[in-house]
Legacy VTK file of the C-alpha trace (Angstrom):
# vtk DataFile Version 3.0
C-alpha trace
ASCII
DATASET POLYDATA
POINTS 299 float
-47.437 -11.203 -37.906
-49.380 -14.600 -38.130
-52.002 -13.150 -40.380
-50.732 -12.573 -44.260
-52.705 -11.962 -47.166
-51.175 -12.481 -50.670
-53.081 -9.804 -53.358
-52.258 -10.946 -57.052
-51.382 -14.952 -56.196
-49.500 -16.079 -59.526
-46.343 -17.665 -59.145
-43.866 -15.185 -57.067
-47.101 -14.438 -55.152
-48.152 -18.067 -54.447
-44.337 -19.011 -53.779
-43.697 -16.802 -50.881
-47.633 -17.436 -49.714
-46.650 -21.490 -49.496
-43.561 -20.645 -48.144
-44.979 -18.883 -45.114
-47.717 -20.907 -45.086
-45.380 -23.943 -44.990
-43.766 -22.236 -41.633
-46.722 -21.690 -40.064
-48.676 -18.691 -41.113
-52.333 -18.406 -41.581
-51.914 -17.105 -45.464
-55.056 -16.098 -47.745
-54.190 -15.980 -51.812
-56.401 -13.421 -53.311
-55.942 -14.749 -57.495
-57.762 -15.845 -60.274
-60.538 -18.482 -60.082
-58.668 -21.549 -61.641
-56.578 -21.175 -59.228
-58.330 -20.679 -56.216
-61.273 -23.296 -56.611
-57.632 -25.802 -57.551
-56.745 -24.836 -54.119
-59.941 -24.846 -52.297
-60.008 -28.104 -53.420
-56.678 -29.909 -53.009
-54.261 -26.983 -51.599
-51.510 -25.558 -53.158
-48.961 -27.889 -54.665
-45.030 -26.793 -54.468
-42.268 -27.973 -56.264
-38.766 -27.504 -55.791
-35.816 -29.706 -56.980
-35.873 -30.663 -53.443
-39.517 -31.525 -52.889
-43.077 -31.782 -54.469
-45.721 -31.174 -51.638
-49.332 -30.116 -51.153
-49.574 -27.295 -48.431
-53.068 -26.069 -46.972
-54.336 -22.445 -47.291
-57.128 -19.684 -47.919
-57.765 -18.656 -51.341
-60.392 -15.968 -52.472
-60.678 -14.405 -56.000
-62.464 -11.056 -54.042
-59.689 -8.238 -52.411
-62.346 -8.925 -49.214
-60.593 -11.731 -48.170
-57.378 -9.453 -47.097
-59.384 -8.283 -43.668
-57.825 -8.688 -41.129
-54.282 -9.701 -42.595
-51.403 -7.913 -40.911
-48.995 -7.894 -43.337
-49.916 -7.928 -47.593
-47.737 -9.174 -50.211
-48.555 -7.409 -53.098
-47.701 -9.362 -56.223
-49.968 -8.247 -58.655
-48.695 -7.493 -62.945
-47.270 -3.512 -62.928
-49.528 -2.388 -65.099
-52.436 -3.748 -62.578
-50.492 -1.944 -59.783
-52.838 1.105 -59.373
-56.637 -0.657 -60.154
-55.517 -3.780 -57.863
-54.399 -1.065 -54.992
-58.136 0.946 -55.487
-59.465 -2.741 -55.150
-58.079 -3.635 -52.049
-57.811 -0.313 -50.019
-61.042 -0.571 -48.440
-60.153 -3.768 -46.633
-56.677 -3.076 -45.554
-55.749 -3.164 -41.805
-55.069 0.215 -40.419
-51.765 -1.272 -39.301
-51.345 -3.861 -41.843
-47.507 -3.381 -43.454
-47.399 -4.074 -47.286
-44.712 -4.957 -49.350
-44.557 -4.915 -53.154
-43.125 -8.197 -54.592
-42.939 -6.655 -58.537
-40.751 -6.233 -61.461
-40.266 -2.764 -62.196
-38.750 -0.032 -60.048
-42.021 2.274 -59.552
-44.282 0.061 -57.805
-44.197 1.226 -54.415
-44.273 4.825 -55.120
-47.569 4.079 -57.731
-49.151 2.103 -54.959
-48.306 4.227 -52.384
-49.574 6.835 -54.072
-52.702 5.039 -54.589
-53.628 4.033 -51.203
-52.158 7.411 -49.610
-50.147 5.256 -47.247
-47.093 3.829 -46.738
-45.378 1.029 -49.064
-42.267 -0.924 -48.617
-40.514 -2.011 -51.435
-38.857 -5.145 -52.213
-36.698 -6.806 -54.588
-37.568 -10.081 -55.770
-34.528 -12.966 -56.851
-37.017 -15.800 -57.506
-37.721 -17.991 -60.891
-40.977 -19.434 -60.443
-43.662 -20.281 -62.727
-47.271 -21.567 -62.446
-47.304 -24.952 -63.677
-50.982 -25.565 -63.925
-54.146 -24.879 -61.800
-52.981 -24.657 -58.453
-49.747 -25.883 -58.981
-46.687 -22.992 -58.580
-42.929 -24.821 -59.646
-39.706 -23.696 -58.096
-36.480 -23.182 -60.769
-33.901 -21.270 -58.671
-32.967 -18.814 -55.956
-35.910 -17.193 -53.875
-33.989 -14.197 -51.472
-35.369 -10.965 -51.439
-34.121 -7.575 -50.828
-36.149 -5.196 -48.308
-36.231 -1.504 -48.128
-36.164 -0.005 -44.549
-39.299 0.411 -42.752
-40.437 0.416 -39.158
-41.477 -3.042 -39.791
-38.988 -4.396 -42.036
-36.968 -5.861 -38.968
-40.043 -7.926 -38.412
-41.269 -8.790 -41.658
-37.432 -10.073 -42.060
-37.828 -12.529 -39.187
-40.926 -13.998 -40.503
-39.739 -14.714 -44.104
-36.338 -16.334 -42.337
-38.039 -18.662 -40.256
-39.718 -19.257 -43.670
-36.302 -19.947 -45.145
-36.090 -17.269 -47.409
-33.124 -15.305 -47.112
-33.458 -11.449 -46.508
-31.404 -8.503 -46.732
-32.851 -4.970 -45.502
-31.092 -2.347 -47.407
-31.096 1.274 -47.309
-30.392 1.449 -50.756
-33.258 -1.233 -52.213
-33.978 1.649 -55.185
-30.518 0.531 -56.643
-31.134 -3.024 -56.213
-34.459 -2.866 -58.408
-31.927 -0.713 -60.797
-29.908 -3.983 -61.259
-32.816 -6.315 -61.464
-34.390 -4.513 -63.816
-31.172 -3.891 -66.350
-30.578 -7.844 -65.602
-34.497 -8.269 -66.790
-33.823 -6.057 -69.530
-31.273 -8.057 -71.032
-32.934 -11.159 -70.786
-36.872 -10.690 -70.570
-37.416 -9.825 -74.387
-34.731 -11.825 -75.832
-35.969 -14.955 -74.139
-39.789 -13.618 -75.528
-39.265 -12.762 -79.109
-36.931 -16.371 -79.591
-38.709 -18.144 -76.812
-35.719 -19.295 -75.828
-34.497 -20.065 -71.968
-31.853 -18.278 -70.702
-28.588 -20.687 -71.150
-29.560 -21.350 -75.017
-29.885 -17.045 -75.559
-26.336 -16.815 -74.731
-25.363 -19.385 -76.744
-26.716 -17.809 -79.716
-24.457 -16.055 -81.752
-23.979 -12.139 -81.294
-26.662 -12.517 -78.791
-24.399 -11.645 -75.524
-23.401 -8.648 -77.758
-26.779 -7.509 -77.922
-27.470 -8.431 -74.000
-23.983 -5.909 -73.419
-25.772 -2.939 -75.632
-28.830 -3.273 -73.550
-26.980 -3.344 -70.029
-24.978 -0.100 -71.629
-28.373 2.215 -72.195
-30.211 0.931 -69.126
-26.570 1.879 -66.788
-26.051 5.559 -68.997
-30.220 5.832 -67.946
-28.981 4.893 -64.051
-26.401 7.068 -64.011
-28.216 10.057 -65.619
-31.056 9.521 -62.546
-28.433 9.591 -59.448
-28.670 5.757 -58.937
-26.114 3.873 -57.029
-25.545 0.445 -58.727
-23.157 -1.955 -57.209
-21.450 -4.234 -58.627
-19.640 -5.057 -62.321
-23.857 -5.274 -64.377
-22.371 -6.759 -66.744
-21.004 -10.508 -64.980
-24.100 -10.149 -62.871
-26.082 -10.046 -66.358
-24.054 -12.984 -67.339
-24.382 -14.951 -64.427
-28.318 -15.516 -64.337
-27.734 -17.366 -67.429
-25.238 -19.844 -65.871
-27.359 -19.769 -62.482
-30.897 -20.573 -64.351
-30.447 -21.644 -67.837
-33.239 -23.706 -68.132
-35.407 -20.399 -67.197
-38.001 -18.662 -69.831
-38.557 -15.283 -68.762
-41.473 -13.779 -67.301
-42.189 -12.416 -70.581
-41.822 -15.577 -72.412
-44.620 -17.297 -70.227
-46.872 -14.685 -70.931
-46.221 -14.370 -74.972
-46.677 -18.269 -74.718
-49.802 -18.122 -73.097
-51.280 -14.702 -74.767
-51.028 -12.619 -71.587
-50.086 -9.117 -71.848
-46.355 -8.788 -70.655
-44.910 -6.005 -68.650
-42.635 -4.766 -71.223
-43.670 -1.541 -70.993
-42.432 -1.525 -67.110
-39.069 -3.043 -68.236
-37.387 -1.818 -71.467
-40.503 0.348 -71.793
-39.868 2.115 -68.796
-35.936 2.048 -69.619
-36.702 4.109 -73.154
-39.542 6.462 -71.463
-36.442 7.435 -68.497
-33.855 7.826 -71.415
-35.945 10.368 -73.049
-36.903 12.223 -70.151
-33.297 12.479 -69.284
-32.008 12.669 -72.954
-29.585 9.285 -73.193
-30.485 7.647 -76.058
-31.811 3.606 -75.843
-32.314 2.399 -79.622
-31.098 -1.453 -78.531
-34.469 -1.153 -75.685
-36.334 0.739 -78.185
-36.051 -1.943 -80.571
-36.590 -4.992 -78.029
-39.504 -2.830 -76.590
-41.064 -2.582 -80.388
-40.621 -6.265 -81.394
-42.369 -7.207 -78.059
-45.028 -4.821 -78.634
-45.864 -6.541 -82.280
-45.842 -10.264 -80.921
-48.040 -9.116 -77.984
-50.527 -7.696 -80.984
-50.111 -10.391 -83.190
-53.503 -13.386 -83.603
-52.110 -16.615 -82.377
-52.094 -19.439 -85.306
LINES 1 300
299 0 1 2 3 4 5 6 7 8 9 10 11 12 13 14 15 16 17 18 19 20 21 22 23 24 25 26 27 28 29 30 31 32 33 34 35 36 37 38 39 40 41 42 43 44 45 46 47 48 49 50 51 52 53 54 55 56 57 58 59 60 61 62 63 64 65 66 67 68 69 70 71 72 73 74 75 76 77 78 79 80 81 82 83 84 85 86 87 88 89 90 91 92 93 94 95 96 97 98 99 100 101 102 103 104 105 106 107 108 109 110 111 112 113 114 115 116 117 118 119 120 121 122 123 124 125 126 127 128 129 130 131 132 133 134 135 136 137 138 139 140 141 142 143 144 145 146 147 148 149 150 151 152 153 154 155 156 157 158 159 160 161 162 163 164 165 166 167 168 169 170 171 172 173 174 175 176 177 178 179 180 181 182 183 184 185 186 187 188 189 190 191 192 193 194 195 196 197 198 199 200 201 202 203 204 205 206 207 208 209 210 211 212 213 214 215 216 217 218 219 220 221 222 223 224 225 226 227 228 229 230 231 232 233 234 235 236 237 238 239 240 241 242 243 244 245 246 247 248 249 250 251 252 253 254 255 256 257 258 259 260 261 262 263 264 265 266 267 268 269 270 271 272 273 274 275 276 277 278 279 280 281 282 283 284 285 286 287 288 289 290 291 292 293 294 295 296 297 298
């Protein structure tokens, strides 16, 4: 697969693009136009704690400019998930794989559903942010998680050589489980005190609160047949010590009055619970408060 297109090129979208691109692959961002005429212009610029460098690639703001890609890296907001998959299915590859690089756990089903074809999911251990025009910045960690697929094998390869680390799992539902519970705890907290994640824990009653949260999202898990691994709770606790300098996704887009995805992370936590009767009043809450800052006039 030498041919990748990137649809929805904000920052986990243009970090795995440069990092492929970086390695070798031809590698087309499909984003918005501040972006693309930046890198048009001067390239993408990625920094790491390791490295601040300009790296060369394609960049559209039209879907068309996936033809011919073999493999798409679909990176676009959830609640974009179905009108972004309309907009691209007429100039999809008959063979091209695609792999959903989104918070949330329903992605791949929605967008498989969309395009009437297959979709391989993919979990997502990145903090990345877009520091400007053309300009994505590297905080911590990058692996992903991939489900099995016919391709997955290869798409693995290609994102090693890329120095991303890769596992293919046969249970990659259960790892979006735990990323989302983990986002849970952290995304609105770190939005409604815009806060990063090492001062939230430091605030008092706050790890409380980020325990009551992990406690609804696991009775939701549980009541839905999902196998979780792990003790949620120190892997909950650990982002904080791995990334506290990190504002949540959620955070960046309060800050910058974008909608969030709230509704596809505690949202989607307190629609399960209902369906499956388990009670979520700590999401509920979160969920709510989120909901009011998103709707409230900057000053």
């Amino acid at each position: 697969m030498q041919r990748i297109g990137v649809m929805g090129a904000g920052a986990v979208g243009c970090y795995y693009g440069a990092m492929l691109a970086r390695a070798g692959r031809a590698v087309t961002l499909i984003g918005r136009p501040q972006h693309v005429q930046a890198i048009e212009r001067s390239g993408l610029r990625l920094q790491t704690s390791a490295s601040d460098e300009t790296i060369s690639m394609r960049a559209s703001t039209e879907p068309s400019g996936l033809r011919g890609a073999e493999l798409v890296l679909f990176s676009v907001k959830s609640s974009d998930t179905e009108a972004a998959g309309r907009a691209m299915a007429p100039y999809l590859e008959r063979g091209a794989a695609i792999v959903t690089l989104q918070n949330g756990v329903d992605n791949a089903e929605r967008l498989a559903a969309t395009l009437e074809r297959e979709v391989i999911p993919a979990c997502v251990y990145v903090a990345v942010e877009m520091a400007g025009a053309g300009q994505v910045r590297h905080h911590g960690r990058g692996e992903l998680v991939l489900g099995r697929a016919p391709q997955s094998e290869t798409i693995a390869a290609m994102f090693r050589a890329a120095q991303v680390p890769v596992e293919i799992s046969g249970n990659v539902m259960g790892a979006l489980w735990a990323k989302l519970i983990v986002n849970c705890a952290y995304n609105a907290l770190s939005a409604i005190t815009q806060r990063p994640y090492g001062e939230l824990i430091a605030g008092a009653a706050i790890p409380q609160v980020m325990d009551d949260v992990t406690d609804e999202c696991l009775a939701v898990a549980r009541a839905a047949r999902i196998e979780l691994l792990g003790d949620m709770h120190e892997a909950v606790r650990g982002i904080a010590r791995s990334m506290p300098g990190q504002l949540s996704s959620t955070a960046q887009d309060l800050a910058r009055r974008k909608p969030t995805e709230i509704e596809h992370l505690n949202g989607f936590v307190v629609r399960q619970g209902e369906a499956l009767g388990v009670p979520t009043p700590v999401n509920r809450t979160l969920l709510a408060l989120v909901r009011l800052l998103e709707k409230t006039p900057a000053r």
